[in-house]
C-alpha positions as CSV (number, residue, x, y, z in Angstrom):
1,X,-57.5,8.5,-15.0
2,X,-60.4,10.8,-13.6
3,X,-63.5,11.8,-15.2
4,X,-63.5,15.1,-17.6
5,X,-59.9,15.6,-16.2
6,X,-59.5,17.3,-19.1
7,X,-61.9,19.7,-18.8
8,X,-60.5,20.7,-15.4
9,X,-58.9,24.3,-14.8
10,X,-54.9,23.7,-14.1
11,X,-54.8,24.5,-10.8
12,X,-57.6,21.8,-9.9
13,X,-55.4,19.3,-11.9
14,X,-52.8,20.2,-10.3
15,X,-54.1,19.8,-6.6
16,X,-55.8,16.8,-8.2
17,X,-52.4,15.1,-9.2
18,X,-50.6,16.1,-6.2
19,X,-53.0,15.1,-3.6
20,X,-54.0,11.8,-5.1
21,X,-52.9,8.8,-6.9
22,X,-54.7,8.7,-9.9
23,X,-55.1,5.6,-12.2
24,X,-51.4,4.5,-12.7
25,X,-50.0,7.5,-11.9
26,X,-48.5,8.1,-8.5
27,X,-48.9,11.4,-7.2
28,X,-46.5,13.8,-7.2
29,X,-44.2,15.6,-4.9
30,X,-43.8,18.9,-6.4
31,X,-45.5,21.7,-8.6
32,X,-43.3,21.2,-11.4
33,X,-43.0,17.4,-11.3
34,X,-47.4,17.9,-11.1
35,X,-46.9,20.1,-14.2
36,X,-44.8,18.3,-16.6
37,X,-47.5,15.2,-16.1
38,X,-50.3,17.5,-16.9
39,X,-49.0,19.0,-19.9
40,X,-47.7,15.1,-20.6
41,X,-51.2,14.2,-21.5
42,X,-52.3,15.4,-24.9
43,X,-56.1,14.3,-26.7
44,X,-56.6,14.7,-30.0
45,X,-59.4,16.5,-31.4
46,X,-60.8,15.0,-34.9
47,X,-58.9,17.7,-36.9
48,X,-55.4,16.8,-35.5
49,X,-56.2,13.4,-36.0
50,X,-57.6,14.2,-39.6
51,X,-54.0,15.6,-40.5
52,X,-51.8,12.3,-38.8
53,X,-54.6,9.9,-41.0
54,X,-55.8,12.7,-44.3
55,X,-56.2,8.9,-46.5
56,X,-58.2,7.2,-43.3
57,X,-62.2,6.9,-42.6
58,X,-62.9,8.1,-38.8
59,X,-65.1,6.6,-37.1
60,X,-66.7,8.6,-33.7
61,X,-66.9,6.0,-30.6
62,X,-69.6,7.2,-28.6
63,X,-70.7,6.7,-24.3
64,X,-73.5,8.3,-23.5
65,X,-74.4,10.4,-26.7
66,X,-70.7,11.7,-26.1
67,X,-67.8,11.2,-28.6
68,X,-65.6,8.6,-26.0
69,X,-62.7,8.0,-28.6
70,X,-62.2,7.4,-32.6
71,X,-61.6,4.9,-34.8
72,X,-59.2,5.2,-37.6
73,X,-59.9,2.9,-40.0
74,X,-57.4,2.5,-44.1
């Protein structure tokens, strides 16, 4: 979508989201409708993702000496 969006304060998000189109979202109209797509996005950090998989073997993807995603593995 946009770099470290996710690390963004919400008001920057939300200019971002209104002001732009950003990956395959369309930007939007109003403050609320710029809202419920922020809050729509949700990462998982290791310890939610520990408690959805508690039998699996995580595996850290990394980019750049950064954790980019994991791999859940049975």
């Amino acid at each position: 979508m946009f770099p470290f969006f996710q690390f963004l304060p919400h008001p920057v998000k939300q200019f971002l989201v209104m002001k732009f189109n950003l990956g395959w979202f369309k930007k939007c109209k109003s403050k609320k409708d710029a809202d419920m797509l922020i809050n729509s996005v949700n990462l998982l950090k290791k310890g939610d993702i520990l408690q959805l998989f508690p039998e699996s073997k995580i595996f850290r993807e990394k980019f750049l000496l950064m954790t980019k995603s994991f791999i859940i593995c049975s």
